[in-house]
C-alpha positions in Angstrom: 16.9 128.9 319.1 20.3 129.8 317.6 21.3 128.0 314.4 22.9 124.8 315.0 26.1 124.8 312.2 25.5 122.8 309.0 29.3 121.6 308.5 31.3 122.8 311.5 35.1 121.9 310.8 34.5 118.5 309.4 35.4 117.9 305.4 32.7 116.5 302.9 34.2 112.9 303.5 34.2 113.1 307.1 30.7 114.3 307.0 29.6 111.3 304.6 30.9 109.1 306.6 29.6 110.3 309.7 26.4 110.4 307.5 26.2 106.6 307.0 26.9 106.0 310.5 23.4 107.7 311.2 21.9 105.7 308.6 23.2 102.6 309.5 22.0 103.5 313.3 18.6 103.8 312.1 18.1 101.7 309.5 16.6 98.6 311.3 13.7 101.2 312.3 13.6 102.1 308.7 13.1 98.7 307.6 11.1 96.9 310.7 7.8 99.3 310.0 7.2 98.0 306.5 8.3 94.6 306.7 5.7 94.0 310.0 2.7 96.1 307.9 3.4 94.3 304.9 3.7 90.9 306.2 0.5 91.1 308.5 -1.7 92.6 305.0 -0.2 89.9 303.0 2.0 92.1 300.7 3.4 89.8 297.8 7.3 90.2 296.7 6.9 93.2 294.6 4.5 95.2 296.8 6.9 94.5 299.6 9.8 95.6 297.4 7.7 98.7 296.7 6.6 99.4 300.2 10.3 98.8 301.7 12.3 101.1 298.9 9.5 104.2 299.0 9.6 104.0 303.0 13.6 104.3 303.1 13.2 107.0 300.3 10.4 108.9 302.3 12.9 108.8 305.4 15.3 110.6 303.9 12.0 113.4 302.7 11.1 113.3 305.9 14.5 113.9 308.0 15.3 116.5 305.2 12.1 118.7 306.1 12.8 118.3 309.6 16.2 119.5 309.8 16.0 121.9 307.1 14.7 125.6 308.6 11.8 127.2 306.2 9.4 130.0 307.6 7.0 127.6 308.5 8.9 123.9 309.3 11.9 122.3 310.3 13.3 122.4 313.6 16.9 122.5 312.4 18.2 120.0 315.4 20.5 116.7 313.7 17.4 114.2 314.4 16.5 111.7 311.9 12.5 110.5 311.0 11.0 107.3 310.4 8.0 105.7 310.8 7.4 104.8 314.7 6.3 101.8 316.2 3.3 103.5 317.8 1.3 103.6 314.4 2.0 99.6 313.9 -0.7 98.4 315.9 -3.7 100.5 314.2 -2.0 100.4 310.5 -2.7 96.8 311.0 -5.9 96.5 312.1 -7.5 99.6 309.9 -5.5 97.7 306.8 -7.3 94.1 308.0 -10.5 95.7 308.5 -11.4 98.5 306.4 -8.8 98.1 303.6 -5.1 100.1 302.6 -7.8 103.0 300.7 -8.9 103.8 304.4 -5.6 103.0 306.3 -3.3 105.5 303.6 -6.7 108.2 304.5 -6.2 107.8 307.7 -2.6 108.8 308.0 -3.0 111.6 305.9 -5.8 113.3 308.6 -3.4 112.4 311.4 -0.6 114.4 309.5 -3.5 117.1 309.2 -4.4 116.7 312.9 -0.5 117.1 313.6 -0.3 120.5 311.6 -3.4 121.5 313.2 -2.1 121.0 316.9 1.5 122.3 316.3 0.6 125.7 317.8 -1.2 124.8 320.8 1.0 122.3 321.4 4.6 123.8 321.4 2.3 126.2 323.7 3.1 123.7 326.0 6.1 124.0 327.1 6.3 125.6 330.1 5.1 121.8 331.1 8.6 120.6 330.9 11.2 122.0 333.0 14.3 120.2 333.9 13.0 117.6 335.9 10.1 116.7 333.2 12.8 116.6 330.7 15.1 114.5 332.3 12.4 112.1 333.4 11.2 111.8 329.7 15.1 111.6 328.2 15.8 108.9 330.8 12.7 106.6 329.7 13.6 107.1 326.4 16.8 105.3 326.6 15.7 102.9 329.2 12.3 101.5 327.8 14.3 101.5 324.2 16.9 98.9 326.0 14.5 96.1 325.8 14.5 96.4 321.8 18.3 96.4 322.0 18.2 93.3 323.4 15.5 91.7 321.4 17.4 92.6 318.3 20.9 90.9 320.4 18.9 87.7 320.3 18.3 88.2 316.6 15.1 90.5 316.6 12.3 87.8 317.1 11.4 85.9 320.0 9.4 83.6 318.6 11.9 82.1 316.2 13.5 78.8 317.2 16.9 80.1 316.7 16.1 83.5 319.2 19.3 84.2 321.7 21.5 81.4 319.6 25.1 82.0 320.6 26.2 83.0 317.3 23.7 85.8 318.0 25.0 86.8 321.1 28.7 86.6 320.7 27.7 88.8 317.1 26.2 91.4 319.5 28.9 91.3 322.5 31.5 92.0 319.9 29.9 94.9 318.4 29.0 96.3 321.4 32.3 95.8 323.1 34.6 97.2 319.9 32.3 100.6 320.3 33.1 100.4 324.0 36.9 100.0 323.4 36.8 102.4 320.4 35.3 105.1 322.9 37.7 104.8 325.3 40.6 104.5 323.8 40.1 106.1 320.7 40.9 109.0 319.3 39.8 112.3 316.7 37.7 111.0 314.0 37.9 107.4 314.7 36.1 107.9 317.9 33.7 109.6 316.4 32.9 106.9 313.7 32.8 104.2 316.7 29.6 103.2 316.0 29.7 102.9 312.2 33.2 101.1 312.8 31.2 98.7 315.6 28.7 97.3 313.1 31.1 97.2 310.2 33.4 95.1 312.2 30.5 93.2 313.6 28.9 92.4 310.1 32.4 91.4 309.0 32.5 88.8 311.9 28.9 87.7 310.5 30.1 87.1 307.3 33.4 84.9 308.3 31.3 82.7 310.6 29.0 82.0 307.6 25.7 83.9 308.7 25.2 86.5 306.2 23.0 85.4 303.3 23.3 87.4 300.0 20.8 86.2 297.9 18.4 89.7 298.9 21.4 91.6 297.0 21.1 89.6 293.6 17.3 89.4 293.4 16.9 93.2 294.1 15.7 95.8 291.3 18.1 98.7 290.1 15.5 101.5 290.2 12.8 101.7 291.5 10.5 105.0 291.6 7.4 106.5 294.1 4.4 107.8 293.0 1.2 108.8 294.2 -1.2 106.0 295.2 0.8 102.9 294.7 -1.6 100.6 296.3 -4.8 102.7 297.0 -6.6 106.3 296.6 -6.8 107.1 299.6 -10.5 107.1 301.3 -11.5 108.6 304.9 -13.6 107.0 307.5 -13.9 108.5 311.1 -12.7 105.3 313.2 -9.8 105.0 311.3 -8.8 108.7 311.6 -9.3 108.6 315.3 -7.2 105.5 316.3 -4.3 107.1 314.0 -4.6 110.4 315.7 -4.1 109.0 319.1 -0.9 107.4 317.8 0.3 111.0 316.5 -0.4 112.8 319.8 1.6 109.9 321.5 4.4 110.2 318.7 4.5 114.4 319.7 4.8 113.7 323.2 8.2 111.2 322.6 9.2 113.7 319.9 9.1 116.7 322.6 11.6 114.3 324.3 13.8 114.1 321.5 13.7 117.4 320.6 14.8 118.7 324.3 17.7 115.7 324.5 18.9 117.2 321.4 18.9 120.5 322.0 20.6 119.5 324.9 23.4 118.1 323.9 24.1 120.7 321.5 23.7 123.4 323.7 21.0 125.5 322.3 17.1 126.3 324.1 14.0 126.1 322.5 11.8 128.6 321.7 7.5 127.7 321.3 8.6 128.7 317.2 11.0 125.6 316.8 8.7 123.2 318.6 5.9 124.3 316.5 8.0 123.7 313.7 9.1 120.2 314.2 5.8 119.4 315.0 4.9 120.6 311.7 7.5 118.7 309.8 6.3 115.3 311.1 2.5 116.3 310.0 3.7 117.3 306.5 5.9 114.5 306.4 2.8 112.0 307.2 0.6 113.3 305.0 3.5 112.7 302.2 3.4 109.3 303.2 -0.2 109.2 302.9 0.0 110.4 299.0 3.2 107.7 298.6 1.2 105.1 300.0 3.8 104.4 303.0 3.3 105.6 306.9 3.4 108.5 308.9 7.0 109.6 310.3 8.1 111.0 313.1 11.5 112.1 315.1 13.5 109.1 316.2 15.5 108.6 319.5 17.9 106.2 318.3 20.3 109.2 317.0 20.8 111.0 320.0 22.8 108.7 321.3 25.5 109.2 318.3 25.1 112.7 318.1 26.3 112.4 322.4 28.6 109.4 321.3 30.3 111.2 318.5 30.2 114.7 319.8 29.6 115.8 316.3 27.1 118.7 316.9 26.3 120.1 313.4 23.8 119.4 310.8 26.3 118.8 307.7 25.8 114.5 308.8 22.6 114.3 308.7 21.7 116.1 305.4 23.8 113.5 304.0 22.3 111.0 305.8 18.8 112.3 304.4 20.1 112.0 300.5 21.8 108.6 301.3 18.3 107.1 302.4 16.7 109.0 299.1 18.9 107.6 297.2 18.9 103.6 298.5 15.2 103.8 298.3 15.6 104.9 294.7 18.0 101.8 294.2 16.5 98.5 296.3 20.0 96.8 295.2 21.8 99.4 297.3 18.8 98.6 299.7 19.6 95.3 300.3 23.3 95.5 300.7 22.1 97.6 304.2 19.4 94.8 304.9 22.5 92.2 304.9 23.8 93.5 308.4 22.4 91.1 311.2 19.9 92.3 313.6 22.0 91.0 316.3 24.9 93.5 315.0 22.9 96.4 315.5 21.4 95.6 318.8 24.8 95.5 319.9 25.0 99.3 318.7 21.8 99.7 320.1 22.6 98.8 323.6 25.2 101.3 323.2 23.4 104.1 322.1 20.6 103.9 324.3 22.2 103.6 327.2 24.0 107.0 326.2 20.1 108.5 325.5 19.8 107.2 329.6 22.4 108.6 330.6 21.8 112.0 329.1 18.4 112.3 330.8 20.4 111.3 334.1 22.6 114.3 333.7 19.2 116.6 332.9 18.4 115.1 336.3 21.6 115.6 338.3 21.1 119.4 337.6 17.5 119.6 339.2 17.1 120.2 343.0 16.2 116.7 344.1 13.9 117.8 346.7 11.0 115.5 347.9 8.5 116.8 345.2 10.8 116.6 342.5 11.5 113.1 343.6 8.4 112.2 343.7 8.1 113.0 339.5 11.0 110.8 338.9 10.5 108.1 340.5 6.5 107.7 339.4 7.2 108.9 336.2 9.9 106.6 335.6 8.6 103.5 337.8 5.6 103.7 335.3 7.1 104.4 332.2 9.5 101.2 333.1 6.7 99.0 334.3 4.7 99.6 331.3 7.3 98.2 329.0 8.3 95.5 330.9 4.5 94.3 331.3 2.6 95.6 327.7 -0.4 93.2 328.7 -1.5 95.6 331.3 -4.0 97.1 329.6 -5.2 94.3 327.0 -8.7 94.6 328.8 -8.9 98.2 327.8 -10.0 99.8 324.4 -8.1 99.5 321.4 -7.4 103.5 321.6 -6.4 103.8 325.3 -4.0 100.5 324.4 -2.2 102.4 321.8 -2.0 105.4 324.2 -1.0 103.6 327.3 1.1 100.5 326.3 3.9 103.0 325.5 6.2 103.4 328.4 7.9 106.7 327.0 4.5 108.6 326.3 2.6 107.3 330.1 5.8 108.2 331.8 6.3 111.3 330.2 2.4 112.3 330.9 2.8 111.4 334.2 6.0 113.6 334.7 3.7 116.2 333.0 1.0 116.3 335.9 3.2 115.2 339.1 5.0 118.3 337.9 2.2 120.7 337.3 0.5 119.5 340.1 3.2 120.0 343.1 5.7 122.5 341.1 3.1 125.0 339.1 2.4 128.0 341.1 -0.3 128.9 338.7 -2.0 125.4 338.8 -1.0 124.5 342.5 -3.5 127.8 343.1 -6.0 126.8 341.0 -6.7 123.5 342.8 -6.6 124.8 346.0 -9.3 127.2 345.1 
C-alpha cells in the first residue's frame, strides 16, 4: 500500500479540529462498552469512573498503534479503535459466571489468537473482490442505521421517555444542519459539518433545558491506568473460546473497514497491511487485558467523516488518538464529552452511516452486475439485513454460534465470502465439480 499523508495541506488547528470531530463521532462507542459491562457486573461509582476513563485512554493506545506504521503493526489507514459491541455479550456472561480474573484472561488469549491468525488471515484476500467488498461496506452502513436510530430516540428503548419529541426534534436538527452544511457549505466548514452538527445540536439541548451538568462537577482531575485494576488476570478454556469467536467476527467487519477506507482514499491493500491491522487490534486487546478494560478493534463509524469531510490524511486522527489519551487521563474533561445527548449523535449517526452505505453502493456500481454477481448481493445483503432486524433468530442456538450469527455485518459478509467463491473462483468452482 502507498503511504497515506500524515498532514496533507491542513494547519495544526485545522487538523485538531478535524481531530475532535472524530472523537466526538466515536465517542458514544467509546463510552457505551463500559457503561453496559460495568452496569451488568455491578461496578460501584469509582470502579465505573476507573473503567470509563482507562477505556477512553486505551482508545486513543489503540487507534495510535493502528494508524501508526512499525515493521510489524499498524495499517496506517485514518480508522479509529474501540471496543466493539460483539465482545458485550460474552464479557458479560464470563464476568457473571466465572469472575473479572477470568473475563480480563480471556481477552488477553483472544488478543493472542488475533496475533496468531493475522498471517493466514490477510492470506485471505483474494476472498474479496469488488463485489464481496461492496456487499460487506453496504451492510456496514445499513445494519449500523438501526443504532442511529436507537440513539435518535435517546439510546434506550426500554426507558419511558424513549422517542420523546424533545429527542427527536434534538436529532432532526442535527442531522438536518450536517445536511444543509454539506450542501451548501464551503472549504473547511464543510469539512467540520459533522463536528459543527452536534455542537449546534448540544447547544439546542442545552437551551431547551436537557443537558444535566452535575457528571462535570463530581468528576476527578486525574486519574491514572495501571496494570490489574480490578483482577490478575486468570485463564480458563470456555472463556477463551467464546472471546475468540467474537475476535474472528470483529476481523471479518474490520476487513470491511479496512477496504472502505482504503477506498476512499485511493490506495490497494497488500496481504502486509492487512496482516498488520490485524495485528494492531491483537496487541491492542491484550493491552486492555493488562489495563483491566476490553479488547478493541477498528470502528466503522469514521469512514463516513473521512467520505463526509474528504480529508484523506492521517494528521486528524493522531490528534484524535492523543485527545482520547488525554480525557481518559482527566474524567473532568471526560464528562464535559459525556454531556452531549445521545439523541444529538444519532442524528450524526444517521448521517454518517448512510455515507458508509452509500460508499459500498458505489464499490457495487463498478462490478459487472451479471446474474451470479447478483446473486452475492442480494443473499449477502438480504441476510446480513434480516439478521439485524430479527436478532432473536438464533436464541435457540448455542451461546457461541449466537455471538457469531446475530451479527448482521459478519453473516452477510461470510455469506458474500462463499456465494462468491462458490460461483466466481475458478480454482474452487473446479474443485467442486471434481
Amino acid at each position: 500500500m502507498k503511504n497515506v499523508s500524515v498532514s496533507g495541506e491542513n494547519s495544526i488547528g485545522r487538523n485538531a479540529i478535524l481531530g475532535l470531530q472524530h472523537l466526538l463521532a466515536m465517542y458514544a462507542g467509546d463510552i457505551l462498552i463500559p457503561l453496559l459491562i460495568g452496569g451488568a457486573l455491578h461496578f460501584n461509582a469509582v470502579q465505573m469512573t476507573y473503567l470509563i476513563s482507562t477505556d477512553i485512554f486505551m482508545c486513543g493506545v489503540a487507534t495510535f498503534l493502528q494508524i501508526k506504521r512499525t515493521p510489524l503493526t499498524g495499517i496506517g489507514l485514518p480508522v479509529v479503535l474501540g471496543c466493539a459491541v460483539e465482545y458485550v455479550a460474552p464479557l458479560e456472561a464470563i464476568g457473571k459466571n466465572y469472575g473479572l480474573a477470568y473475563m480480563y484472561g480471556g481477552i488477553i488469549m483472544a488478543g493472542i489468537l488475533v496475533m496468531l491468525l493475522a498471517g493466514p488471515f490477510a492470506k485471505l484476500r483474494r476472498f474479496f473482490p469488488p463485489v464481496v467488498t461492496g456487499s460487506l461496506i453496504t451492510l456496514i452502513g445499513l445494519t449500523l442505521i438501526p443504532v442511529a436510530f436507537q440513539n435518535m430516540g435517546g439510546g434506550d428503548p426500554t426507558a419511558k421517555n424513549f422517542g420523546d419529541p424533545t429527542q427527536l426534534g434534538l436529532a432532526a436538527f442535527t442531522a438536518v444542519v450536517i445536511i444543509v452544511i454539506n450542501i451548501w457549505g464551503r472549504g473547511f466548514f464543510k469539512q467540520i459539518a459533522i463536528l459543527v452538527g452536534i455542537l449546534a445540536g448540544m447547544l439546542l439541548a442545552i437551551g431547551l433545558g436537557t443537558v444535566n451538568f452535575h457528571s462535570v462537577g463530581t468528576a476527578q482531575w486525574l486519574s491514572l491506568p495501571h496494570f490489574f485494576y480490578f483482577a490478575t488476570p486468570k485463564f480458563e478454556w470456555s472463556s477463551a473460546l467464546s472471546l475468540a469467536l467474537a475476535a474472528i467476527t470483529c476481523m471479518i467487519e474490520s476487513t470491511g473497514v479496512y477496504f472502505a477506507m482504503a477506498d476512499i482514499v485511493g490506495t490497494k491493500l497488500t496481504d502486509d497491511d492487512l496482516k498488520r491491522g490485524y495485528r494492531s487490534e491483537g496487541l491492542s486487546a491484550i493491552l486492555g487485558g493488562l489495563f483491566n478494560t476490553f479488547p478493541y478493534s477498528t470502528f466503522s463509524q469514521n469512514v463516513g467523516i473521512v467520505q463526509l469531510s474528504g480529508i484523506k490524511t492521517l494528521a486528524p486522527v493522531y490528534y484524535s488518538s492523543g485527545m482520547l489519551m488525554v480525557i481518559g487521563l482527566i474524567p473532568k474533561f471526560g464528562a464535559v464529552a459525556t454531556l452531549i445527548p445521545t439523541s444529538v449523535l444519532g442524528g450524526a449517526m444517521l448521517v454518517m452511516f448512510g455515507m458508509v452505505g452509500a460508499q459500498g453502493i458505489k464499490i457495487l456500481s463498478q462490478v459487472e452486475l451479471n446474474n451470479k454477481n447478483l446473486l452475492v448481493i442480494a443473499i449477502s445483503v438480504g441476510l446480513g439485513i434480516g439478521v439485524t432486524s430479527v436478532p432473536a433468530l438464533f436464541q435457540q442456538l448455542p451461546a457461541g454460534v449466537q455471538t457469531l450469527l446475530s451479527n448482521g455485518m459478519v453473516i452477510g459478509g461470510i455469506t458474500a465470502v462463499l456465494l462468491n467463491a462458490l460461483l466466481n473462483d475458478t480454482r474452487i468452482k473446479e474443485q467442486v465439480e471434481e
